[in-house]
The first five atom37 places (N, CA, C, CB, O) and aatype in JSON, in Angstrom:
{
  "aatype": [20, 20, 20, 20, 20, 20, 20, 20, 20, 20, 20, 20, 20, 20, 20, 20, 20, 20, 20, 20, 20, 20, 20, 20, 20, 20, 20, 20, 20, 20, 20, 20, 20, 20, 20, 20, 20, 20, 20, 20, 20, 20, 20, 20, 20, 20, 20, 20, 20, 20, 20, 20, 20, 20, 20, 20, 20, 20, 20, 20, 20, 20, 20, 20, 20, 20, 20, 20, 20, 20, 20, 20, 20, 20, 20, 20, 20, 20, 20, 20, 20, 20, 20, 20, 20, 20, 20, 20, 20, 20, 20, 20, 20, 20, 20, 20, 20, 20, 20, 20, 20, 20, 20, 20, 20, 20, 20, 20, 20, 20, 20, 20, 20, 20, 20, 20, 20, 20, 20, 20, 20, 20, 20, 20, 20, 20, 20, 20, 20, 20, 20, 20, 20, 20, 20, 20, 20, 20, 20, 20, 20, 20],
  "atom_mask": [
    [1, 1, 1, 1, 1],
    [1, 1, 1, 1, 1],
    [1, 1, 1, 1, 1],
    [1, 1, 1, 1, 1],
    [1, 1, 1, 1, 1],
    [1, 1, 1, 1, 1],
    [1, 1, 1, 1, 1],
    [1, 1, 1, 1, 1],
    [1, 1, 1, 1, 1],
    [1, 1, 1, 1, 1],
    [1, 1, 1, 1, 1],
    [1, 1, 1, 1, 1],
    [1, 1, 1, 1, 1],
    [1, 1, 1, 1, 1],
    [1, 1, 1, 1, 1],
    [1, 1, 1, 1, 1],
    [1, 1, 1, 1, 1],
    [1, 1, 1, 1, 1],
    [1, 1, 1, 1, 1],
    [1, 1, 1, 1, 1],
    [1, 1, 1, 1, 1],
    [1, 1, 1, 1, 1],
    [1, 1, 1, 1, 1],
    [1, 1, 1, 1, 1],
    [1, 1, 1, 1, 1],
    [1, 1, 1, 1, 1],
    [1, 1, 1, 1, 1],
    [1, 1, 1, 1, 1],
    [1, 1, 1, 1, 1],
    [1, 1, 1, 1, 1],
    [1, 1, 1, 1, 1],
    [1, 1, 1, 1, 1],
    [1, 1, 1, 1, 1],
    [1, 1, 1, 1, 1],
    [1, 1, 1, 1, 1],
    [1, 1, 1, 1, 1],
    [1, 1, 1, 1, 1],
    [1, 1, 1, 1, 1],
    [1, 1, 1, 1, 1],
    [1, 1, 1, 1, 1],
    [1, 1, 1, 1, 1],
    [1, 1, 1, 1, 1],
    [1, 1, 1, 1, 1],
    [1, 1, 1, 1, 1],
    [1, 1, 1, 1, 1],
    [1, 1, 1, 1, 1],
    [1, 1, 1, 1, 1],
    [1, 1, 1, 1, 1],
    [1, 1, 1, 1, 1],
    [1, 1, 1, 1, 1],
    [1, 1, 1, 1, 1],
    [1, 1, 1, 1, 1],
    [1, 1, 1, 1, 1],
    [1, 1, 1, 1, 1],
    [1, 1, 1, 1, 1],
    [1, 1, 1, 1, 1],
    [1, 1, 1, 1, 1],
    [1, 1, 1, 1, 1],
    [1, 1, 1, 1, 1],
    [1, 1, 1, 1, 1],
    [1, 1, 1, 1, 1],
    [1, 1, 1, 1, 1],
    [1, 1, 1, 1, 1],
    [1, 1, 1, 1, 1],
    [1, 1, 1, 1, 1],
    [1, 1, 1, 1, 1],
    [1, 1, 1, 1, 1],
    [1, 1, 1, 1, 1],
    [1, 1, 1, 1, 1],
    [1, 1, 1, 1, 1],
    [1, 1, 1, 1, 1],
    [1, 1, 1, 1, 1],
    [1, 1, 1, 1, 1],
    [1, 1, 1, 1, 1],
    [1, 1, 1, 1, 1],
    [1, 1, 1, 1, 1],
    [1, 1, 1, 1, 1],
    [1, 1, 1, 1, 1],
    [1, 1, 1, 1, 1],
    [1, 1, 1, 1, 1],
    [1, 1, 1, 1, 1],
    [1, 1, 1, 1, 1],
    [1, 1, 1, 1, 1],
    [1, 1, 1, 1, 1],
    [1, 1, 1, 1, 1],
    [1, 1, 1, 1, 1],
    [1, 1, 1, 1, 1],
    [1, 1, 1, 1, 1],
    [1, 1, 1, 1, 1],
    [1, 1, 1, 1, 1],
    [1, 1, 1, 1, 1],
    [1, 1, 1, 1, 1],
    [1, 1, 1, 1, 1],
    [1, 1, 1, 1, 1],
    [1, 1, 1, 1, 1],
    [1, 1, 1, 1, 1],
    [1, 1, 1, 1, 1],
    [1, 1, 1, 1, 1],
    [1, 1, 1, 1, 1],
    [1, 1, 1, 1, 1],
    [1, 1, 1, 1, 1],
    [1, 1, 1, 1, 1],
    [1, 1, 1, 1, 1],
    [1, 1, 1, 1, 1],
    [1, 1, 1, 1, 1],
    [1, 1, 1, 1, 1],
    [1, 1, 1, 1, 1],
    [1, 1, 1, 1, 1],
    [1, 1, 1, 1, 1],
    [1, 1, 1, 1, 1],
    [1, 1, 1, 1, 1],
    [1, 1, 1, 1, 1],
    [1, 1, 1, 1, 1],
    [1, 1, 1, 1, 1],
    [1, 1, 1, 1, 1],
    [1, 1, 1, 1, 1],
    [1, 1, 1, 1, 1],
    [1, 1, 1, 1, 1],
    [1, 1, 1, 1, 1],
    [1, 1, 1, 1, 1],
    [1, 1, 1, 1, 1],
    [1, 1, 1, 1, 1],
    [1, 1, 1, 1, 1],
    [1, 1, 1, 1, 1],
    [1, 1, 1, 1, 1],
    [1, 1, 1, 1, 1],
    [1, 1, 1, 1, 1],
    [1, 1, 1, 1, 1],
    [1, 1, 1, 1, 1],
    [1, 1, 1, 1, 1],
    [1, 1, 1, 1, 1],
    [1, 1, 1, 1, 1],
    [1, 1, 1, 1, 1],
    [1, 1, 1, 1, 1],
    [1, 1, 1, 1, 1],
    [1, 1, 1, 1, 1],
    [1, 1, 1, 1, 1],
    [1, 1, 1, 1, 1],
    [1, 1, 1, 1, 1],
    [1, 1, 1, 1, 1],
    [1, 1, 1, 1, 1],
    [1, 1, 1, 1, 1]
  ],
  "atom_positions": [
    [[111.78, -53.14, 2.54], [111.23, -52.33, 1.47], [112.33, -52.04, 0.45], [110.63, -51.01, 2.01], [113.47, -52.15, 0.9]],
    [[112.21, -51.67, -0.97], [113.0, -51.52, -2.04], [114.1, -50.6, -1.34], [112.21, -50.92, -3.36], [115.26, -50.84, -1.0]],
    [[113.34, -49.55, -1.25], [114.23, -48.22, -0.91], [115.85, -49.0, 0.05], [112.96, -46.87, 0.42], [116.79, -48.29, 0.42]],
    [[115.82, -49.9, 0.18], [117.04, -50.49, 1.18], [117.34, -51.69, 0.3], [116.58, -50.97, 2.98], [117.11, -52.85, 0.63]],
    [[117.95, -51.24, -1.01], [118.19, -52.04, -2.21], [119.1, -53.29, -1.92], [118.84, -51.13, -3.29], [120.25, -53.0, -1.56]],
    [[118.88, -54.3, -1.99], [119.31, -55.57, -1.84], [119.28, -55.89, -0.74], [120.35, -55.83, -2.25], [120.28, -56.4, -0.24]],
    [[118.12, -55.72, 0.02], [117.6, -56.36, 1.3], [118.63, -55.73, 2.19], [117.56, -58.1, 1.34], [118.72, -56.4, 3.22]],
    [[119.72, -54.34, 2.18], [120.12, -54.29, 3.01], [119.41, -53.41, 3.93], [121.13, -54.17, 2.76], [118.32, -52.92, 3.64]],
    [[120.25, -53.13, 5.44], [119.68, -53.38, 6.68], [119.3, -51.99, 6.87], [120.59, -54.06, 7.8], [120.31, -51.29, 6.84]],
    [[118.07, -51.21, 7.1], [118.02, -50.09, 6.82], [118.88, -49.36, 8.41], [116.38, -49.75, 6.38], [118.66, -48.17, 8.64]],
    [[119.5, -49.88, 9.06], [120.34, -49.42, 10.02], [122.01, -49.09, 9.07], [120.35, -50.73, 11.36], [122.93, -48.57, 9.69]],
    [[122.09, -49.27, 8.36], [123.22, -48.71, 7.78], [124.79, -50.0, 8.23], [123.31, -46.87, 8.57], [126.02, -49.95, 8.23]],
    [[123.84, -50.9, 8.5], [125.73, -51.36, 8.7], [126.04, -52.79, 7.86], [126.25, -51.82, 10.76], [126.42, -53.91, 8.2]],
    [[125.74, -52.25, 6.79], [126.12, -53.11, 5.52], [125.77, -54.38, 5.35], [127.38, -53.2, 5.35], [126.03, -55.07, 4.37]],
    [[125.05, -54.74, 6.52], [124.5, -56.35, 6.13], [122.85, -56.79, 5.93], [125.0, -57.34, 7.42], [121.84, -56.09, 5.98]],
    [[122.95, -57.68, 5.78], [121.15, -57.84, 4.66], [120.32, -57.67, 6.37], [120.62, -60.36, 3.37], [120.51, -58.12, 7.5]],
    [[119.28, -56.66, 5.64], [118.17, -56.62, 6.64], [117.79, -58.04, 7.74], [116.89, -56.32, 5.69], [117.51, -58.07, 8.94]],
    [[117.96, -59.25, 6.59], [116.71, -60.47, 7.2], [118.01, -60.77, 8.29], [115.96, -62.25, 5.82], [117.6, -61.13, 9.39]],
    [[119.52, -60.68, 8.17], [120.47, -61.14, 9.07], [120.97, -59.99, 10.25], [121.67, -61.63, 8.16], [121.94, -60.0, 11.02]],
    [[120.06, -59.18, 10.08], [120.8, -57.7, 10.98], [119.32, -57.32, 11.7], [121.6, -55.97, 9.66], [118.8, -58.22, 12.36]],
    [[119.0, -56.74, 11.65], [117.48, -55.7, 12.54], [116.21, -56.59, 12.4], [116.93, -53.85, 11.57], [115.31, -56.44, 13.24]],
    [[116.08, -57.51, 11.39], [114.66, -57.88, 11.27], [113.99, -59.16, 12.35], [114.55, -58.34, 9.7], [112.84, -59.22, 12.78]],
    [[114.9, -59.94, 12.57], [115.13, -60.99, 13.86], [114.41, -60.04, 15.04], [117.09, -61.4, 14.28], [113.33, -60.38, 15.52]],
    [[114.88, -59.22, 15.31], [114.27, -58.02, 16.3], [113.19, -57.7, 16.26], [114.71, -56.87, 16.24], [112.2, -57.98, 16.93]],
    [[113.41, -56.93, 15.24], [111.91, -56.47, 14.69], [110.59, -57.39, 14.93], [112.0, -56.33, 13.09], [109.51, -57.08, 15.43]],
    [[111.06, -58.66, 14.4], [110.1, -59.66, 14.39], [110.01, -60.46, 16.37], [110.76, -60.9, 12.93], [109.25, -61.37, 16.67]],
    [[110.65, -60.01, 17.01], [110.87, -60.54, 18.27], [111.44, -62.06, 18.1], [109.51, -60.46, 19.09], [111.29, -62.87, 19.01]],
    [[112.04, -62.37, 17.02], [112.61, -63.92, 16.8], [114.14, -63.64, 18.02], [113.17, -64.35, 14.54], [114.7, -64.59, 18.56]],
    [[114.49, -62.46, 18.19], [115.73, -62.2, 18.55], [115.86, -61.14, 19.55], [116.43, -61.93, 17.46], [114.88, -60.4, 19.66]],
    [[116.82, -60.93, 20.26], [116.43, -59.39, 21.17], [118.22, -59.0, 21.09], [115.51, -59.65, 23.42], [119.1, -59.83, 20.88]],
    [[118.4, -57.77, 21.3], [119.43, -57.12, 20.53], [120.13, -57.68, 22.24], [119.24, -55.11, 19.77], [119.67, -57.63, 23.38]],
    [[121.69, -58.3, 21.53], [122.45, -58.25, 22.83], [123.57, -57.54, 23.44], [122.8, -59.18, 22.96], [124.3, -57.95, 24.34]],
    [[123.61, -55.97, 22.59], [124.34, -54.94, 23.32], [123.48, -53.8, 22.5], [126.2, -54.96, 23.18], [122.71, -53.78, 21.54]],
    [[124.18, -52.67, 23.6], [123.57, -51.53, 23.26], [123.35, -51.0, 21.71], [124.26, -50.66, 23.95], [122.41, -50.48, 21.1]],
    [[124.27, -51.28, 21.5], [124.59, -50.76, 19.95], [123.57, -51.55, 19.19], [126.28, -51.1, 19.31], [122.75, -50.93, 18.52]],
    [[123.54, -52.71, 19.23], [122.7, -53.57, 18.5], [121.08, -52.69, 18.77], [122.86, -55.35, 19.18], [120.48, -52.14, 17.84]],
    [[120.7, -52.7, 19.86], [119.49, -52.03, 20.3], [119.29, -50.86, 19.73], [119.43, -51.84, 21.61], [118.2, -50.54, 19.26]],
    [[120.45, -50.01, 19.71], [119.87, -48.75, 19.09], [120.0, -48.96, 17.34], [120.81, -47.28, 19.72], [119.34, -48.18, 16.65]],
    [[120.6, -49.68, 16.84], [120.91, -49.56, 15.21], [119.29, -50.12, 15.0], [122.5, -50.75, 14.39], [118.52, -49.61, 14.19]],
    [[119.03, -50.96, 15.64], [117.58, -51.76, 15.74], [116.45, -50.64, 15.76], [117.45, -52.78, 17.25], [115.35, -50.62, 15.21]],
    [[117.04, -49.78, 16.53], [115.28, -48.55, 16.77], [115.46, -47.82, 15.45], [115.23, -46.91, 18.5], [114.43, -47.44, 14.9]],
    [[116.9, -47.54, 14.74], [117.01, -46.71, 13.98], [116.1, -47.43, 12.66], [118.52, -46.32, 13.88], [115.41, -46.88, 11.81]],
    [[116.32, -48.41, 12.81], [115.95, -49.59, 11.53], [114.32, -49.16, 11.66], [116.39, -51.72, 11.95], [113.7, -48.83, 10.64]],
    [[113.71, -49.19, 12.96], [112.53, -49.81, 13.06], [111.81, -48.26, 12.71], [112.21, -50.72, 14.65], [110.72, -48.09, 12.16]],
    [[112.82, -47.12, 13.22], [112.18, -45.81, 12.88], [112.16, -45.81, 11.11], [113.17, -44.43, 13.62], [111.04, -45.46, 10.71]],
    [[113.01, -46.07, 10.14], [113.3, -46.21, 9.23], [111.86, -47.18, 8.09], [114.66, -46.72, 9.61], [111.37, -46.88, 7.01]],
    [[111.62, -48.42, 9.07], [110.61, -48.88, 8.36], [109.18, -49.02, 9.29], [111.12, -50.21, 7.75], [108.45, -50.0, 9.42]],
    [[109.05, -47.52, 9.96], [107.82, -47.2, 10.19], [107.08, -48.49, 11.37], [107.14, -47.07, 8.63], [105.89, -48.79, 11.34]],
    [[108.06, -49.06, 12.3], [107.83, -49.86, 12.95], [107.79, -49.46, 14.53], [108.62, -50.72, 12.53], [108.61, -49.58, 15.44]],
    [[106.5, -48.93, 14.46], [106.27, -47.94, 16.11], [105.96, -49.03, 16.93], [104.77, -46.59, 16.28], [106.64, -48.87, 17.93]],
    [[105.25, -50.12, 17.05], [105.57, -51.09, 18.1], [107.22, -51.58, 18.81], [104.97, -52.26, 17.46], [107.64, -51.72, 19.96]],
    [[107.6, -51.67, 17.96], [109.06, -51.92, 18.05], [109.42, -50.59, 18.97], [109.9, -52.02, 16.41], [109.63, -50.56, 20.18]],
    [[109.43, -49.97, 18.42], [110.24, -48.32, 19.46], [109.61, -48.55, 20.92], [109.48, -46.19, 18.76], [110.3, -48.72, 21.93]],
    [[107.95, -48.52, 20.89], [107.33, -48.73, 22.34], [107.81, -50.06, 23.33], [105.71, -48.89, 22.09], [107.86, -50.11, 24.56]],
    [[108.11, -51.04, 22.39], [108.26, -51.92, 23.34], [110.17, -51.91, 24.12], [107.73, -53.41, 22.48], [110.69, -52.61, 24.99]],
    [[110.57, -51.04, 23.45], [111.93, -51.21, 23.45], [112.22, -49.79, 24.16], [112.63, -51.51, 21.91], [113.35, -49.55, 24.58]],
    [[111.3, -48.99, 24.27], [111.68, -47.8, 25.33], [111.39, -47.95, 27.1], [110.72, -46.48, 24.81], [110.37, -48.12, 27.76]],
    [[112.45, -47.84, 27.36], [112.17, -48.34, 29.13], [111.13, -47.96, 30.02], [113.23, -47.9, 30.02], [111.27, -46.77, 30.3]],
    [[110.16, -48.45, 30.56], [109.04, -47.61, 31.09], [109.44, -46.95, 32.26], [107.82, -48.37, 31.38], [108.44, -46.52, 32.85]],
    [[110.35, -46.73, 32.77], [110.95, -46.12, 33.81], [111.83, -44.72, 33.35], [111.82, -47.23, 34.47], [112.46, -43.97, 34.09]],
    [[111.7, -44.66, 32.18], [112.19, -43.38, 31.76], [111.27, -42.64, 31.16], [113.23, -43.46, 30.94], [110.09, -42.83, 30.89]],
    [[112.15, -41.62, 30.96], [110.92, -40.57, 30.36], [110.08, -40.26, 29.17], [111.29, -39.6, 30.38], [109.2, -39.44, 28.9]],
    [[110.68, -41.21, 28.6], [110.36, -40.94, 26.86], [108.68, -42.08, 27.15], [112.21, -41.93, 25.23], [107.64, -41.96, 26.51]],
    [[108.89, -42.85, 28.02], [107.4, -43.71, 27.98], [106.15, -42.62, 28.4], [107.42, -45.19, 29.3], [106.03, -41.7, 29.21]],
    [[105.19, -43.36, 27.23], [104.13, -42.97, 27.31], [103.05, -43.8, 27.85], [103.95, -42.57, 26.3], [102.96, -45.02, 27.65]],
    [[101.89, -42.8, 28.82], [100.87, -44.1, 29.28], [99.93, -44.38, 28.28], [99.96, -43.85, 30.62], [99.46, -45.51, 28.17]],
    [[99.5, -43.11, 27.27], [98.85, -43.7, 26.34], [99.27, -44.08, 24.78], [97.94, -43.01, 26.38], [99.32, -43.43, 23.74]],
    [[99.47, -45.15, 25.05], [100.37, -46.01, 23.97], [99.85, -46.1, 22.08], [100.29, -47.76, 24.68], [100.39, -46.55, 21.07]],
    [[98.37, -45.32, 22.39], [97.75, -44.94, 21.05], [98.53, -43.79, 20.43], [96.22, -44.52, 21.2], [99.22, -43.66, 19.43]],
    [[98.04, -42.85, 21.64], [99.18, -41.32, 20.96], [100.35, -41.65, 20.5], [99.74, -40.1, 22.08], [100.87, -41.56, 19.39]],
    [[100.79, -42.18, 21.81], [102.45, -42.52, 21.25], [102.51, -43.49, 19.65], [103.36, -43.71, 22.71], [103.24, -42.86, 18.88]],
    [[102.23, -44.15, 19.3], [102.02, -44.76, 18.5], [101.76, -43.91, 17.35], [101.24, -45.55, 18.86], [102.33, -44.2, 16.29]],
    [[100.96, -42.86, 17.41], [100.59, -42.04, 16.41], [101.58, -41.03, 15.98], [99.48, -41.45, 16.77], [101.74, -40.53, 14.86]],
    [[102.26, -40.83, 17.19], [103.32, -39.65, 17.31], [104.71, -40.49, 16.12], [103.93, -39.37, 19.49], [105.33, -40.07, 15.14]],
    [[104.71, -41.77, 16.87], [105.71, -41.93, 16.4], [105.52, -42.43, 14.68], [106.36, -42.81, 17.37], [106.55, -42.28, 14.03]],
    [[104.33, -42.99, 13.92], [104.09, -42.91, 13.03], [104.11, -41.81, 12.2], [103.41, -43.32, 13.11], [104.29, -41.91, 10.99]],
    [[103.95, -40.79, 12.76], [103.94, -39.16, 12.04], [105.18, -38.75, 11.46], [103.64, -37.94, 13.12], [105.52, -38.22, 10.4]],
    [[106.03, -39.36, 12.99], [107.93, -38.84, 12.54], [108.17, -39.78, 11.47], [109.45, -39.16, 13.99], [108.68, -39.3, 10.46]],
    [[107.96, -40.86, 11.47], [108.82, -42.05, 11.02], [107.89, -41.58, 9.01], [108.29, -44.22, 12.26], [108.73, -41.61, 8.12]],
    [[106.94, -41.34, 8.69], [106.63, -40.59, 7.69], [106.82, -39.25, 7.26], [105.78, -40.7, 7.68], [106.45, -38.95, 6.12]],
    [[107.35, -38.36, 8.03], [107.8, -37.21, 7.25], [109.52, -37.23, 7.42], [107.0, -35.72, 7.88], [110.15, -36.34, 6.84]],
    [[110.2, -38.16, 8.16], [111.21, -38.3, 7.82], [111.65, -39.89, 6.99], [111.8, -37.92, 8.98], [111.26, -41.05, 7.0]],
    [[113.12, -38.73, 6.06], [113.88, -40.2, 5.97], [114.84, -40.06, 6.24], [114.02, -40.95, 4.9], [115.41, -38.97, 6.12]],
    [[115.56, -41.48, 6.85], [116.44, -41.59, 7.37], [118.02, -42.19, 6.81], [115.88, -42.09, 8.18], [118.29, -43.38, 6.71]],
    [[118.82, -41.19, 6.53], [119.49, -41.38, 5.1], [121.03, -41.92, 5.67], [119.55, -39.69, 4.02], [121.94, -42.17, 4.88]],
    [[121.2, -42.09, 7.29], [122.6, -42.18, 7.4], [122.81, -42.38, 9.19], [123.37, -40.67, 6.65], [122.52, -41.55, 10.05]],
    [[123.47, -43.86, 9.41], [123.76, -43.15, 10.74], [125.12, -43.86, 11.4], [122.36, -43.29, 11.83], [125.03, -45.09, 11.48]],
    [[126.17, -43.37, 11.81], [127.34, -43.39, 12.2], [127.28, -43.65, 14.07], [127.99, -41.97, 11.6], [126.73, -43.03, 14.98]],
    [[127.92, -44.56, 14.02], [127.88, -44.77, 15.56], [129.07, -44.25, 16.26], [127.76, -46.25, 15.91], [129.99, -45.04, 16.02]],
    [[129.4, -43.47, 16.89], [130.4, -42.93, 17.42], [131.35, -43.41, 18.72], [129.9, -41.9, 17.59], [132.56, -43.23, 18.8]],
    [[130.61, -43.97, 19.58], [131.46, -44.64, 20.54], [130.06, -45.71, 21.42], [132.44, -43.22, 21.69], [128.85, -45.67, 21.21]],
    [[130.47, -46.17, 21.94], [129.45, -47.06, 22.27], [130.25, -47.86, 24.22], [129.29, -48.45, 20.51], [131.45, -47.91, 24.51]],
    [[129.51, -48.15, 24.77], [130.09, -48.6, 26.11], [129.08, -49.43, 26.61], [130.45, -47.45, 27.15], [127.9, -49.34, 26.28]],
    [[129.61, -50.36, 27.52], [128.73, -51.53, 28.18], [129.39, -51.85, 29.83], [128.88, -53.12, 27.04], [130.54, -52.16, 30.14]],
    [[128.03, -51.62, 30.81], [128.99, -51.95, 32.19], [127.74, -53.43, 32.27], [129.04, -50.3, 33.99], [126.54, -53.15, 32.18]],
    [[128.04, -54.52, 32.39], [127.14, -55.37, 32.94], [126.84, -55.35, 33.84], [127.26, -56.25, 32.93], [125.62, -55.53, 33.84]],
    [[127.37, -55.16, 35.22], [127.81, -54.82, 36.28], [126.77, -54.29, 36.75], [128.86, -54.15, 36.3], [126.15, -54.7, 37.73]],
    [[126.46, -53.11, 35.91], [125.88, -51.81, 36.17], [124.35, -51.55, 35.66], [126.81, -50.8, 35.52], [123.51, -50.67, 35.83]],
    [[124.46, -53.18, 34.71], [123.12, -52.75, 33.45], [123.01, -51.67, 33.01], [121.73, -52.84, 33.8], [121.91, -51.16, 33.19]],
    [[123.88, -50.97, 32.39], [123.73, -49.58, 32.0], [124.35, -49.87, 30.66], [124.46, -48.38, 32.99], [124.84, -51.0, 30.64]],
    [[124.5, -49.12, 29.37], [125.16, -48.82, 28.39], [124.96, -47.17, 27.91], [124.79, -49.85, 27.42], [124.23, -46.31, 28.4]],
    [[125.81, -47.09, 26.85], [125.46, -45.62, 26.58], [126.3, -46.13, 24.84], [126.38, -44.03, 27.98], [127.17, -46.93, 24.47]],
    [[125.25, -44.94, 24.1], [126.21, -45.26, 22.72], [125.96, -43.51, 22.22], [125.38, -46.87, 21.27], [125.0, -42.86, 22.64]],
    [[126.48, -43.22, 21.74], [127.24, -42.0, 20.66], [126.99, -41.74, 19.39], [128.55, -42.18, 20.45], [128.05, -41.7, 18.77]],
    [[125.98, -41.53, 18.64], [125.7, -41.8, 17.08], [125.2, -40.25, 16.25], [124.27, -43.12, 16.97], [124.37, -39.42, 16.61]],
    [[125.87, -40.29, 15.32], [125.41, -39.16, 14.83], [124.18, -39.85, 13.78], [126.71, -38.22, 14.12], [124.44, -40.93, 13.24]],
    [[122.78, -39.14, 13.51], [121.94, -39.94, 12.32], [121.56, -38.57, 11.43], [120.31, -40.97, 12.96], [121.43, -37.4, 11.79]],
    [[121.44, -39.23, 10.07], [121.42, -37.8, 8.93], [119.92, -37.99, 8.78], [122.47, -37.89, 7.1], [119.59, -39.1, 8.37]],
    [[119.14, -37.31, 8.97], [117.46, -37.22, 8.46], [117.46, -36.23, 7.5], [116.27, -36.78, 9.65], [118.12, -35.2, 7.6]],
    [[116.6, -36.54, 6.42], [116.03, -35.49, 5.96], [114.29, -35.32, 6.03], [116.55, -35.47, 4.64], [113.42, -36.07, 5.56]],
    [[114.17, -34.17, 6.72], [112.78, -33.71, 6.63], [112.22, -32.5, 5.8], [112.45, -33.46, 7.86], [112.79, -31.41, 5.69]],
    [[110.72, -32.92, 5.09], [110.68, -31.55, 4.13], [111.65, -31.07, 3.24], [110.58, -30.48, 4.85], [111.82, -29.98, 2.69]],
    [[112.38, -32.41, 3.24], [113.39, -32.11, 1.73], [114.99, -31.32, 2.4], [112.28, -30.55, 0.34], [116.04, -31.08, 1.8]],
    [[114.62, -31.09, 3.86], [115.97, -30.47, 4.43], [116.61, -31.46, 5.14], [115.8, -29.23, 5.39], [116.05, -32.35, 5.78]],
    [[117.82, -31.28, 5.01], [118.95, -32.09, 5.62], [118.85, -32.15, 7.18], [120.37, -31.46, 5.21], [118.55, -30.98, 7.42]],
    [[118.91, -32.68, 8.17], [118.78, -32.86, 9.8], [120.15, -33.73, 10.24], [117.18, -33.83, 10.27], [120.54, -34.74, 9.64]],
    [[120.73, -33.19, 11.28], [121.62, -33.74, 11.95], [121.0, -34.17, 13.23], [122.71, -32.9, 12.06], [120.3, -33.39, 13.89]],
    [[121.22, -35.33, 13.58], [120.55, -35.38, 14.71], [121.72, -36.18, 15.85], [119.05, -36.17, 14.39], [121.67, -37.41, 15.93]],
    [[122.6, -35.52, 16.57], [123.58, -36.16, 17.74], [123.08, -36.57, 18.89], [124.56, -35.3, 18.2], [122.26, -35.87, 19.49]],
    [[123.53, -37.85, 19.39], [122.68, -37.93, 21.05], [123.76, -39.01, 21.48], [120.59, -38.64, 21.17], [124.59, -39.58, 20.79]],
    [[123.52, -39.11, 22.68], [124.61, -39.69, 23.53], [123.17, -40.47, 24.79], [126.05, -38.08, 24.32], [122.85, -40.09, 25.92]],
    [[122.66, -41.53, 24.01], [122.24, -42.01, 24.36], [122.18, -43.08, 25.73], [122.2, -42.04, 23.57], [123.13, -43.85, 25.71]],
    [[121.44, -43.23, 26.68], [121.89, -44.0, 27.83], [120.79, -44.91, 27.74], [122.1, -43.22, 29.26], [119.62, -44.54, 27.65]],
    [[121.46, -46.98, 27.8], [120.24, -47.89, 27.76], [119.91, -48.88, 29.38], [120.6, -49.03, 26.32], [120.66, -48.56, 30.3]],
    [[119.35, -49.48, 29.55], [119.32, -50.1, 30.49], [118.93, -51.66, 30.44], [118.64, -49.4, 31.16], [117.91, -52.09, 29.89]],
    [[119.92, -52.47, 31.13], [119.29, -53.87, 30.8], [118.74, -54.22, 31.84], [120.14, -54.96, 30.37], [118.94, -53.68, 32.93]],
    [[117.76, -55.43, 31.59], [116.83, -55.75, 32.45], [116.92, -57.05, 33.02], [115.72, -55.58, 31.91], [117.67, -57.91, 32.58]],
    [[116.12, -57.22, 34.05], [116.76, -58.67, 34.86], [116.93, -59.97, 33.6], [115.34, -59.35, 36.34], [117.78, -60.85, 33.73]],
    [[115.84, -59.93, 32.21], [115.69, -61.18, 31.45], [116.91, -60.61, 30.75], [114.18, -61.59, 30.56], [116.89, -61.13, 29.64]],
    [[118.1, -59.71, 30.85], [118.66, -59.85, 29.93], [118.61, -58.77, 28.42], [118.3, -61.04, 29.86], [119.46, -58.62, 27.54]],
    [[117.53, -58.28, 28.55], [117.09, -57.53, 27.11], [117.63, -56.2, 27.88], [115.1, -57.58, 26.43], [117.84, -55.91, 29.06]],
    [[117.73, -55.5, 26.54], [118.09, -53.79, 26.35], [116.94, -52.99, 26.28], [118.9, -53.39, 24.97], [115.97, -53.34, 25.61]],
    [[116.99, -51.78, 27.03], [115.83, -50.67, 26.61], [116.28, -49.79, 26.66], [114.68, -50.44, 27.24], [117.14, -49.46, 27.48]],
    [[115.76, -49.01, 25.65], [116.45, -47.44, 25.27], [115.66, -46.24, 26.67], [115.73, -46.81, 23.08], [114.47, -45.98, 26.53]],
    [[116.6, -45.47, 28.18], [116.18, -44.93, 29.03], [116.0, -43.77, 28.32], [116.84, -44.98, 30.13], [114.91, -43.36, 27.93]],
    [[117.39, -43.08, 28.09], [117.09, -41.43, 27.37], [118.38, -40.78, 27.05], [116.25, -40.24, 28.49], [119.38, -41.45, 26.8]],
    [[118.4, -39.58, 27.07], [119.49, -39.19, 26.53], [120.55, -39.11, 27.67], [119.25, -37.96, 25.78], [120.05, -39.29, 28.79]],
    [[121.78, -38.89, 27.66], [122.29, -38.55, 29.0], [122.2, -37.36, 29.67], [123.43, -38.72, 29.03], [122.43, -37.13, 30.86]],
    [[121.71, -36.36, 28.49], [121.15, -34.57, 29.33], [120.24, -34.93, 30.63], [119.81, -33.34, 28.03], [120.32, -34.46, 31.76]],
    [[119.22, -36.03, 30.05], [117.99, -36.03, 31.31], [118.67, -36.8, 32.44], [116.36, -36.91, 30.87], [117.98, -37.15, 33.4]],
    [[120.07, -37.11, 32.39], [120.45, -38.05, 33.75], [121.56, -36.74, 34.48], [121.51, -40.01, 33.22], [121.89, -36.77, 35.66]],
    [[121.94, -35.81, 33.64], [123.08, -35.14, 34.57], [122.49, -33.89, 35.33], [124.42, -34.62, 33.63], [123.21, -33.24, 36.1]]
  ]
}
C-alpha cells in the first residue's frame, strides 16, 4: 500500500516490501529465523493480513483460537484502529537444538491518534517441517 512509500517493507527494516515480508505473506517463502517471523507478523499486522497472524500463531499456545472467525475478526479490528509507525528489534536468540527462539522488540502504535509503546520479549517455536510459530510472550512461560 502507498502509505509504505516506495514499496518499502512495512516491517521497518529498510528493504522493498516485494524482497522482505511479502514472499511470506504470500506463502511463496516461510521466515527462517525468529526475527524474520516476527518482523513478518508485524508487516502482516500493518497490512491488515489476519490469515497470516492465524496461520503463524502456534496452536499449542495460548494466543490460538478454536474459532478462527472471531479470531479473524478480532484481529481485523486491531490491525484497523491501529497504525503501526515503528518497530526496533532489541535482541533476538535461536537454540536449534531446542526449537525455541525468543526476540526483544520494542513497536510504536498509534491508536485514536495516541502514541502506544508496545515491549514484549517474545518466545517462538519451530516445527518438525522447519517453519517458525509465534508461542507467546515469555510472562506466560515463567
Amino acid at each position: 500500500s502507498s502509505r509504505f512509500g516506495h514499496g518499502l517493507c512495512p516491517c521497518h527494516s529498510g528493504a522493498p516490501y516485494a524482497a522482505c515480508c511479502l514472499p511470506f505473506h504470500k506463502g511463496a517463502a516461510h521466515a527462517a529465523t525468529p526475527e524474520q517471523l516476527m518482523r513478518s507478523r508485524y508487516a502482516a499486522y500493518a497490512t491488515g493480513r489476519a490469515d497470516y497472524i492465524i496461520e503463524t500463531t502456534d496452536p499449542e499456545g495460548p494466543h490460538h483460537q478454536a474459532d478462527r472467525a472471531a479470531w479473524r475478526e478480532g484481529v481485523d479490528a486491531f490491525c484497523a484502529e491501529t497504525d503501526f509507525v515503528a518497530l526496533t528489534i532489541e535482541h533476538t536468540s535461536m537454540e536449534l537444538e531446542n526449537a525455541r527462539g525468543e526476540v526483544r522488540f520494542l513497536a510504536l502504535l498509534r491508536q485514536g491518534g495516541e502514541p502506544v509503546e508496545m515491549r514484549e520479549h517474545s518466545v517462538f517455536r519451530q516445527t518438525e517441517d522447519g517453519r517458525w510459530l509465534y508461542t507467546c510472550e515469555l510472562e506466560h512461560l515463567e
